[in-house]
C-alpha positions as CSV (number, residue, x, y, z in Angstrom):
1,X,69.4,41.5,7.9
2,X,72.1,43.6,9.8
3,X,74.1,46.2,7.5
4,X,77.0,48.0,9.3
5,X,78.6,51.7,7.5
6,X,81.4,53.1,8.2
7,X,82.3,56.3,7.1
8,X,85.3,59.1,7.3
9,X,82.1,62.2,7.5
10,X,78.8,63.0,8.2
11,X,77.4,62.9,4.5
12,X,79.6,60.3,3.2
13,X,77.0,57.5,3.9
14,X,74.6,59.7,1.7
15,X,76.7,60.2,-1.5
16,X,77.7,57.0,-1.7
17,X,75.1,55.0,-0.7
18,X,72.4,56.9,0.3
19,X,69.6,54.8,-1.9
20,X,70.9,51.8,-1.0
21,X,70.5,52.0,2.8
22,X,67.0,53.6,1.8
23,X,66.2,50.2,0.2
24,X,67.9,48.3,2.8
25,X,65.7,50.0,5.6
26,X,62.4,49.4,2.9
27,X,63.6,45.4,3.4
28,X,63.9,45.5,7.1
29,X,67.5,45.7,7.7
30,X,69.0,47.0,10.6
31,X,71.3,49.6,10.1
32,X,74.1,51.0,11.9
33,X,76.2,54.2,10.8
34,X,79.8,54.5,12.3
35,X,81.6,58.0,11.2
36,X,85.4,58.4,12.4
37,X,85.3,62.6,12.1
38,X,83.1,64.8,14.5
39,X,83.1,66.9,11.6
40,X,85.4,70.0,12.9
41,X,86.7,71.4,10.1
42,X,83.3,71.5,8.4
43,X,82.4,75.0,8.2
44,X,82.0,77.6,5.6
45,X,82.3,80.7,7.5
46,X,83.9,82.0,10.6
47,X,81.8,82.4,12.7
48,X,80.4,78.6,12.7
49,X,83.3,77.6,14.0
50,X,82.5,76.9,17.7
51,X,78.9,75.2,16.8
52,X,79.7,73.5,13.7
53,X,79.9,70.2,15.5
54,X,76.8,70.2,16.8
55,X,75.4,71.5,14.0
56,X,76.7,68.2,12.1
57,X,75.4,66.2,14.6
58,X,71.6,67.8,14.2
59,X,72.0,67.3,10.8
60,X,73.2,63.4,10.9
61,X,70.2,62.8,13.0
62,X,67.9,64.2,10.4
63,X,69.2,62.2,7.8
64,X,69.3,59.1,9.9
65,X,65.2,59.4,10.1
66,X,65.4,60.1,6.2
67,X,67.3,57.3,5.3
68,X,65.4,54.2,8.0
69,X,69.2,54.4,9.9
70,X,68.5,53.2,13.6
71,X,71.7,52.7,15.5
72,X,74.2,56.1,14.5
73,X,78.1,56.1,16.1
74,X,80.8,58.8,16.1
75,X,84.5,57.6,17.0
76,X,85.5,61.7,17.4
77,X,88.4,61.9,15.0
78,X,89.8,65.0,13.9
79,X,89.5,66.0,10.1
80,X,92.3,65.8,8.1
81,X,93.9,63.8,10.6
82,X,92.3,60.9,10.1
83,X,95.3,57.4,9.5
84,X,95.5,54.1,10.8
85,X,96.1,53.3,14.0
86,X,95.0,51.2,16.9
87,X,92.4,53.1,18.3
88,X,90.6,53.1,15.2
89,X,91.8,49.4,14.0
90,X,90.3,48.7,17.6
91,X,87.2,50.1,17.6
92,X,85.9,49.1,13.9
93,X,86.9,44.9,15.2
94,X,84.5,45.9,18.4
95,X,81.1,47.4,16.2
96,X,81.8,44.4,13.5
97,X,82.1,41.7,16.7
98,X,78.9,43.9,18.1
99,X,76.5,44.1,15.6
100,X,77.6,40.8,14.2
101,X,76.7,42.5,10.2
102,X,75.6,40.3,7.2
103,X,77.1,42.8,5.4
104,X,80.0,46.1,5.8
105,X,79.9,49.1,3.8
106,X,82.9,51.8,3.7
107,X,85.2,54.0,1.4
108,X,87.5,53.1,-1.7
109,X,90.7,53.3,-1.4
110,X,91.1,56.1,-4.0
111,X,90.0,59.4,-2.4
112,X,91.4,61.9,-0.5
113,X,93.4,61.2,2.8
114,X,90.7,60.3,5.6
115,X,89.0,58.6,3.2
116,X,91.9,56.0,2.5
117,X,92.6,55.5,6.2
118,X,89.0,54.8,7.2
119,X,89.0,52.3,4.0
120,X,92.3,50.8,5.1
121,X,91.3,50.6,9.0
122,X,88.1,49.1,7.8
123,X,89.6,46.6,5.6
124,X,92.4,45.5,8.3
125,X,89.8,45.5,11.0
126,X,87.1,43.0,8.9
127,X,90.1,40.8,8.4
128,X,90.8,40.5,11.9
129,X,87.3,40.6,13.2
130,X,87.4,36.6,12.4
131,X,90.8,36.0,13.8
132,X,91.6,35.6,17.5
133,X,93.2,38.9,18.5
134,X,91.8,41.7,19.9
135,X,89.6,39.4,22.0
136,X,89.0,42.3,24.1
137,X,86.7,43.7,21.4
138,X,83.9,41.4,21.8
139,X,83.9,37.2,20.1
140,X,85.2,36.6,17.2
141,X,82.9,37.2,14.2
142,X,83.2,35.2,10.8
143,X,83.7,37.6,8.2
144,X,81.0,39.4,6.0
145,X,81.2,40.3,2.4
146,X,82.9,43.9,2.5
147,X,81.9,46.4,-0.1
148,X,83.7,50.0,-1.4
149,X,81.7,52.5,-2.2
150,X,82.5,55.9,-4.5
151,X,82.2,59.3,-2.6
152,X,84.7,61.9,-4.3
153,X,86.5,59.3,-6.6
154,X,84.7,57.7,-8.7
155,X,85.3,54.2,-9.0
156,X,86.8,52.7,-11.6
157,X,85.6,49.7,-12.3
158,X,82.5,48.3,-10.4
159,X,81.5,45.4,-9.4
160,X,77.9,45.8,-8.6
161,X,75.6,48.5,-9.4
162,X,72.1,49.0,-7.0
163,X,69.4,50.1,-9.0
164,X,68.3,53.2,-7.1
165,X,65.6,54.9,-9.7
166,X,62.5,54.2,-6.9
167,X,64.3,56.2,-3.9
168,X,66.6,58.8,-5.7
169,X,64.9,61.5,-4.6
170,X,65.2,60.4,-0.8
171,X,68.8,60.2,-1.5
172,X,68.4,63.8,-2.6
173,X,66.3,65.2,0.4
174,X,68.6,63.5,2.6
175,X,71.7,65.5,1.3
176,X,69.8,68.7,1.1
177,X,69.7,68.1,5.1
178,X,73.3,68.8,5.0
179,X,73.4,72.2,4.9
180,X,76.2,73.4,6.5
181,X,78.5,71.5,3.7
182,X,77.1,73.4,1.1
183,X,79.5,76.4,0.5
184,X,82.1,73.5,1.1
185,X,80.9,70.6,-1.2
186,X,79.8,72.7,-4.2
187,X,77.2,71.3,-6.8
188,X,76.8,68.0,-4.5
189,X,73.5,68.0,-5.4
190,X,74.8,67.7,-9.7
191,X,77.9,65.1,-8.4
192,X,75.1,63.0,-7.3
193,X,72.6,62.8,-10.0
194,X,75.6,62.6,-12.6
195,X,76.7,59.6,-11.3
196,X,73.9,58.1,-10.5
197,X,73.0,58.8,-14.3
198,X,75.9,56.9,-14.8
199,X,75.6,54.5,-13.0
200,X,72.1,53.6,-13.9
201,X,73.1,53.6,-17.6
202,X,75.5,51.1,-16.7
203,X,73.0,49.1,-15.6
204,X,69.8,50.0,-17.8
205,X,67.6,51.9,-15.7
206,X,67.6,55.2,-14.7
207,X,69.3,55.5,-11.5
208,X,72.0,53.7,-9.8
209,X,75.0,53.2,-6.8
210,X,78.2,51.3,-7.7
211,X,79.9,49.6,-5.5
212,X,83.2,47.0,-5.7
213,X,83.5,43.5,-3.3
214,X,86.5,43.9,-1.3
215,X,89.0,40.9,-3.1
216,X,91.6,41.8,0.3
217,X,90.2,37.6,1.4
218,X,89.0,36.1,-1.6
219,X,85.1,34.9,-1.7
220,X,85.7,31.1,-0.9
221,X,83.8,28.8,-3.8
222,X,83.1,25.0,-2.5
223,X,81.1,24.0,-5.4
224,X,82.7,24.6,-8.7
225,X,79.4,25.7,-10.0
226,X,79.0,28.6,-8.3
227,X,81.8,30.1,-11.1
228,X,78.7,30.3,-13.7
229,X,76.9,32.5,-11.4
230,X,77.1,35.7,-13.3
């Protein structure tokens, strides 16, 4: 089982799915993290400025160990800068022909600026993972389901909901790891357990993670059956 992340920050893979890659790395998965920002822009006072990249990067490899994340990637974008383009259209089609995932994780659509151009690339990129273009970006891949996950925004209406209640407070301890974000993402810690309180409810346990199957290629159905699959 290969599961591939992509994500706009260092902490995005943790407040939107951090129990879920737990439990994938409890199954045996191999994981690999992809984050488009080196983080930059992440600091709370002046005086971080110059070593708040590395800083981030510590931190990342912390929660990497936390979470059972083996393989972590950085494409060195600039924050708040973030948009679709062909570098970044290029490199998500070479980690999906790569690592060859039997599933892809990234952002919804709805939040903030580099979020919806990391969950645009994303989505273009998967497409044309499977077609032959690019072809300098590794084989051609047949395409993986392609979920959205909720970071700032929460999603509206979800698909599928993870139940998380055995390793929420990993997803916690992981987060805490992120402490240069925390004068900058207030009350992370209360966004988290609200809407995993939420979510869980939805779902009838304590705990949970939404996320929503990309419709941009529709799921194929060969057997008419498969329609009375709830």
């Amino acid at each position: 089982m290969r599961i591939l992340i992509f994500c706009a920050h260092a902490d995005d893979e943790v407040i939107g799915m951090g129990g879920s890659i737990r439990l994938f790395a409890m199954a045996g998965a191999q994981i690999r993290l992809v984050t488009f920002s080196e983080g930059a822009e992440g600091y709370a006072l002046q005086e971080e400025r110059d070593s708040i990249v590395a800083t981030r990067h510590a931190e990342i490899g912390k929660v990497c160990e936390i979470l059972g994340i083996q393989e972590y990637f950085n494409l060195h974008g600039l924050d708040w800068d973030l948009r679709v383009g062909n570098a970044g259209y290029r490199a998500v089609i070479h980690h999906i022909r790569e690592f060859r995932p039997d599933a892809i994780f990234t952002h919804g659509c709805r939040d903030y600026n580099d979020h919806q151009a990391v969950s645009k690339t994303v989505t273009e990129a998967w497409f044309h993972a499977s077609l032959a273009c690019a072809m300098e970006a590794a084989p051609v891949f047949p395409m993986s389901p392609l979920y959205e996950f909720e970071v700032i925004e929460t999603m509206p209406e979800p698909g599928v909901v993870v139940d998380i209640t055995e390793v929420f407070e990993v997803k916690l301890e992981a987060m805490e790891v992120y402490g240069s974000q925390s004068g900058i993402v207030g009350g992370a810690a209360q966004m988290i357990t609200g809407r995993a309180l939420l979510r869980g409810q939805m779902i009838g346990v304590k705990y949970g993670e939404a996320f929503r199957r990309s419709s941009y290629r529709p799921k194929a159905v060969a057997n008419i059956q498969d329609l009375l699959k709830f």
